[in-house]
C-alpha positions in Angstrom: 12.3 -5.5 -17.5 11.9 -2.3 -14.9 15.0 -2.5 -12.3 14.4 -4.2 -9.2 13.9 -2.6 -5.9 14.1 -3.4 -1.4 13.9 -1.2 0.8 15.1 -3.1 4.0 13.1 -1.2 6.5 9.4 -1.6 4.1 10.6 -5.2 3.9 10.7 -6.5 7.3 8.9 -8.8 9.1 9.5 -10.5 12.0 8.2 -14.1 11.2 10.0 -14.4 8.3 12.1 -17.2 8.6 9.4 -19.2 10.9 7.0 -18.2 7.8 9.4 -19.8 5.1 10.3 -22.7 7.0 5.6 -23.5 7.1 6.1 -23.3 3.3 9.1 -25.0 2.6 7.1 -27.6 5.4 4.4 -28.1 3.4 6.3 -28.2 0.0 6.0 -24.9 -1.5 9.2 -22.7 -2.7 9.2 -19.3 -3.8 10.0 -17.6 -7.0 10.6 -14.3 -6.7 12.7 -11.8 -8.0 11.8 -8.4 -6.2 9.3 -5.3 -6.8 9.8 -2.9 -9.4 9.2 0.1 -7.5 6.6 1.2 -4.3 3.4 1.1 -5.8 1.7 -1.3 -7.9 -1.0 -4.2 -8.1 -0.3 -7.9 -7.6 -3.2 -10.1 -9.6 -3.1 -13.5 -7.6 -4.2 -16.7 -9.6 -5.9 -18.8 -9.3 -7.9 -18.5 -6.5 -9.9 -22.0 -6.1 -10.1 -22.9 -2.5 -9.4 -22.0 0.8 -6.0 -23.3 1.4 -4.8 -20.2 -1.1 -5.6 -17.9 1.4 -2.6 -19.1 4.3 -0.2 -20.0 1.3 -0.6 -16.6 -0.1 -0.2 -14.9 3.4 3.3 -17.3 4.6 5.1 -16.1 1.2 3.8 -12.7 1.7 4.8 -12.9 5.3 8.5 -15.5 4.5 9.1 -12.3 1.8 8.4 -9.9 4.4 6.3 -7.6 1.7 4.2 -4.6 2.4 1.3 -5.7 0.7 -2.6 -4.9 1.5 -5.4 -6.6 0.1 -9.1 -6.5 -0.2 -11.8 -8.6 1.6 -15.4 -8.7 2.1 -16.4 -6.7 5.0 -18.6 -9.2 7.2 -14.6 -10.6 7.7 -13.8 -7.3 9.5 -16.5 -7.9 11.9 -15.8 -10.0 14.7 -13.6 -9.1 17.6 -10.7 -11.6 16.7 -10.8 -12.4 12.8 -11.0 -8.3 12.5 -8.0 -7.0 14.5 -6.1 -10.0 12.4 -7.2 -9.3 9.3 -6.4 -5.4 9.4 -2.6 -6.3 11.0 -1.6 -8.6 8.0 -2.8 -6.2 5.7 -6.6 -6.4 4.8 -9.3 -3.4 3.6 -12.9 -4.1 3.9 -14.6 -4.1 0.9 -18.6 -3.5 1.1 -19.7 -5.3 -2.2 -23.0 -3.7 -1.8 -21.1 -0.3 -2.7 -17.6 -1.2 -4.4 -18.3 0.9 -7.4 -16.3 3.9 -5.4 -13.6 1.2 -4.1 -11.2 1.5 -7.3 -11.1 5.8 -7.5 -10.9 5.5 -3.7 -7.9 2.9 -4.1 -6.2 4.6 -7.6 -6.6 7.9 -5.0 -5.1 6.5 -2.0 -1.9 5.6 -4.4 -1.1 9.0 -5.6 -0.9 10.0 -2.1 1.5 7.2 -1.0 3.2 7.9 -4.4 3.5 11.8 -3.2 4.8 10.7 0.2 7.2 7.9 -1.3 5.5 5.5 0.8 4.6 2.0 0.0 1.4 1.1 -1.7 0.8 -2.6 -2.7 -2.3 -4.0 -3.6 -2.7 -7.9 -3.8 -6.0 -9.1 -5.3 -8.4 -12.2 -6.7 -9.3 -11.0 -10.2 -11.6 -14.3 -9.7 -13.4 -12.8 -6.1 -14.5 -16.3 -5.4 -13.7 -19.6 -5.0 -16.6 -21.1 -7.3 -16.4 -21.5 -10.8 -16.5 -18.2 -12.5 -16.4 -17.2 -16.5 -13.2 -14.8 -16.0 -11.7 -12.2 -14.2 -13.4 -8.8 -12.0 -11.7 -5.8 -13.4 -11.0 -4.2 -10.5 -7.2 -4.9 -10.1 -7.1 -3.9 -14.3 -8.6 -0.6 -13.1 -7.0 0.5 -10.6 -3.3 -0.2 -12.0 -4.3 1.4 -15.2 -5.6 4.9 -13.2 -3.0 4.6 -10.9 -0.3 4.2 -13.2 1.4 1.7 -11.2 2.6 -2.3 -12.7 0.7 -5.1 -12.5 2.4 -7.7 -11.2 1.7 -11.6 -12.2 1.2 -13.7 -9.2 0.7 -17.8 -9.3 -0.2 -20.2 -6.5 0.8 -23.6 -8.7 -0.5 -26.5 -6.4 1.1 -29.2 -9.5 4.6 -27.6 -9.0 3.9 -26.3 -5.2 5.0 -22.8 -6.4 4.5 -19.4 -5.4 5.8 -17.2 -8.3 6.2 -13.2 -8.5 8.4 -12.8 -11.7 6.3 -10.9 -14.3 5.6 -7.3 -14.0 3.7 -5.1 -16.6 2.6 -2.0 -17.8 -1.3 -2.4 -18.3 -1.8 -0.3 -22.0 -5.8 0.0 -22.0 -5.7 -2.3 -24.8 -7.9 -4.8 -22.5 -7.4 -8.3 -24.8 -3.9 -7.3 -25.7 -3.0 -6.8 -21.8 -4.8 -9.9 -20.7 -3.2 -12.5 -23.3 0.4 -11.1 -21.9 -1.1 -12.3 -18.4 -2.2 -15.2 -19.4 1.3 -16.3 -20.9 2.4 -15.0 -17.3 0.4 -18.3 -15.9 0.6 -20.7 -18.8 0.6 -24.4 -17.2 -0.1 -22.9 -13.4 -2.4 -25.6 -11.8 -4.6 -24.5 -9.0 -6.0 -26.8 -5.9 -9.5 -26.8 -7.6 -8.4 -26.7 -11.9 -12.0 -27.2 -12.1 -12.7 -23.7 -10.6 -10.4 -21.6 -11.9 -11.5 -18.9 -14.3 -10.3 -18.3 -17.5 -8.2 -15.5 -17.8 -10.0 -12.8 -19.6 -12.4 -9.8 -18.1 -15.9 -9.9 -17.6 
């Protein structure tokens, strides 16, 4: 496994202990065991109901990590949800045009990987809440042409768990890559189990 690496000044927030204190609150612990380097994707599973959306923000908030993530763009719209949705982190996504989202996202990495700045990219290889078949590619694509690790992300409601352990190199070998991720989130249980997607592209 690829050393482990903080940067304290990247790492900061200033809600963090108020954040981990809401988790611990509700239940939920963390596993985590720190990122691998300044760049890389974070595939978040599984993604069944609303209540995934504020645990996934406390533990990114309680770990204080710079991570950005996508959303659709109606979100980004109104005068309060917007402003909030671009301060913790969010990039509007216009579905009606996202075939140039993953070159522009694999390009906007190189240049933080030029600068040595921090590029993290959380995502919802399910993009839905409702019952879906398997996982969008996008997250595959863009850590394969960015050449960054993918890491394995779990929001398990039957152990109240947020785990951030496993971190891979994505091969192009698409079923070989995606049966290591799925022994990443063997047993995870989301809110919904009914909802969650099986873990294979589509």
């Amino acid at each position: 496994m690829a050393h482990k690496t903080t940067d304290p000044a990247a790492l900061f927030f200033p809600g963090r202990a108020w954040a981990g204190r809401l988790l611990r609150l509700f239940g939920w612990r963390i596993e985590f065991s720190g990122l691998p380097g300044r760049l890389g994707v974070i595939a978040v599973y599984p993604h069944t109901s609303n209540w995934d959306f504020p645990v996934g923000l406390l533990a990114k908030w309680a770990l204080g990590l710079p991570v950005r993530f996508w959303a659709k763009d109606s979100l980004f719209r109104t005068p309060v949800l917007g402003p909030f949705m671009r301060r913790v982190g969010g990039i509007a996504v216009d579905r009606s045009a996202a075939h140039g989202l993953v070159g522009s996202t694999v390009q906007q990495m190189q240049v933080a990987r030029h600068r040595s700045d921090w590029f993290w990219l959380a995502l919802a290889p399910e993009g839905t809440r409702r019952p879906v078949a398997g996982w969008r590619s996008g997250f595959y694509r863009v850590a394969l042409g960015a050449q960054v690790p993918l890491g394995v992300a779990s929001l398990d409601y039957g152990r109240r768990v947020v785990r951030l352990t496993d971190f891979l190199t994505m091969t192009g070998d698409e079923a070989k890559d995606m049966a290591r991720i799925a022994e990443c989130l063997a047993g995870v249980r989301g809110f919904n189990p009914a909802a969650a997607g099986s873990v294979r592209l589509i």
